[in-house]
C-alpha positions, 0 to 999 in steps of 0.5 A: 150581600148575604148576612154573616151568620147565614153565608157558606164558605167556599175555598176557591183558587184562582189563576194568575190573570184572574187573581190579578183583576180581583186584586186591582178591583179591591184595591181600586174599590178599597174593598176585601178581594173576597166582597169583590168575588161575592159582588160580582157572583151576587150580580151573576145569579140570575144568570147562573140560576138561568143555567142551572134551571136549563142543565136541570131539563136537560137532566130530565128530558135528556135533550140537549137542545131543551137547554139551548131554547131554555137559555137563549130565550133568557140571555137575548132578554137579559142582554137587552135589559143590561144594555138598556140600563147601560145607555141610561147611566152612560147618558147620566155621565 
């Protein structure tokens, strides 16, 4: 989680459904609803970086596809790696 002093602020608005998740995470978890955003945007950022970097060649090359072959590459591998260490905790249960 970033340092205090560091972090930038955002104002974000949420729909009912999602509002309502958050709210359960939070109090399941005793924590503010606004660590539970940051977590799980925490555990998203290699994803949204991996986005990102693709909109970024489209942006260059002017090729839609060039963000398609970027990011399949990126989610197939991660997806892998995210259901490997799935399994692992999952059998430590």
């Amino acid at each position: 989680m970033p340092n205090q002093t560091s972090s930038k602020r955002i104002s974000i608005s949420l729909s009912p459904e999602l509002h309502s998740v958050i709210s359960d995470l939070s109090q399941l978890q005793n924590k503010p609803m606004s660590r539970v955003v940051v977590e799980l945007l925490d555990e998203l950022t290699p994803l949204l970086s991996n986005v990102r970097d693709g909109l970024m060649e489209v942006q260059k090359t002017n090729d839609p596809k060039a963000l398609l072959r970027h990011m399949g590459n990126d989610f197939v591998l991660e997806g892998l790696e995210l259901l490997g260490d799935l399994s692992k905790e999952i059998k430590q249960l």
